[in-house]
N, C-alpha and C positions, 0 to 999 in steps of 0.2 A: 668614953662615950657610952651611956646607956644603949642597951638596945629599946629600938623602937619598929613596934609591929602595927600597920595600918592594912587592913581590909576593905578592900571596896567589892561590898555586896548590893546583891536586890533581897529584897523579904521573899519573892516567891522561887528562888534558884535554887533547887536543890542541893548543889555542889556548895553552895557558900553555905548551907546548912553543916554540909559534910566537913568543910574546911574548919569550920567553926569550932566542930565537938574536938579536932585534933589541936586545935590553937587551946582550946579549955583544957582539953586532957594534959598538955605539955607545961600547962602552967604559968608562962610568961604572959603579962601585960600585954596587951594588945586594945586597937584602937579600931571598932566597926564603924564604917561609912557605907550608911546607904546612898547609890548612887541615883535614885528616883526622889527619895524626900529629903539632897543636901544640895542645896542648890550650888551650881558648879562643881559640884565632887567629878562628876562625868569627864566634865573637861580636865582636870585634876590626873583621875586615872588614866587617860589616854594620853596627856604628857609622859608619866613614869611609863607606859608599858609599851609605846611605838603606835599610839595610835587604835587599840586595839578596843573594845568595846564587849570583852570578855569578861565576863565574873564567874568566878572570884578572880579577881588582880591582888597579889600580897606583897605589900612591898614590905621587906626586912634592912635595917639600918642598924648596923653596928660598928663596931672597932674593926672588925673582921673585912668592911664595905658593905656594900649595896645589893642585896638581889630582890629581884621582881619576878614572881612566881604567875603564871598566868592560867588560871583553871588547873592549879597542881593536884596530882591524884595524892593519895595519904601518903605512901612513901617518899613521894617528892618534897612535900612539907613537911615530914617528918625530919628527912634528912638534912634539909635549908633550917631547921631549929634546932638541931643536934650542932649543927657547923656552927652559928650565931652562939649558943650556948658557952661550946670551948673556949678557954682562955685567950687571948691572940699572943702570939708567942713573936717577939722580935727578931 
């Protein structure tokens, strides 16, 4: 399974700016939804994240599993892409 990186931001959120430059800097593909001009994204991200109405929400999908990052500071997302990165070893 490819990895697949979805972000649910707003334009004006600082943190999803933050989140962003780190998803760019790391290189991998990734997929931005804004949660104001996609209609139903909102609803979307608050299934994956328990409800929460928090951005940046990131949800990471690999071989590895699922993880949903919620407002993660750098080292948090840094660390959730370094793990997704690695081989999955059986």
């Amino acid at each position: 399974m490819p990895v697949t990186i979805v972000a649910y931001i707003t334009h004006w959120c600082p943190d999803c700016v933050r989140s962003r430059r780190v998803l760019q800097r790391f290189g991998l593909p990734f997929v931005e939804i804004d949660i104001e001009k996609t209609p139903s994204a909102e609803d979307a991200m608050r299934a994956i994240n328990g409800g929460s109405g928090k951005v940046p929400t990131i949800l990471i999908e690999s071989d590895a599993g699922r993880r949903v990052l919620i407002e993660p500071g750098d080292h948090e997302l840094t660390d959730a892409l370094r793990a997704t990165a690695q081989p999955h070893r059986e």
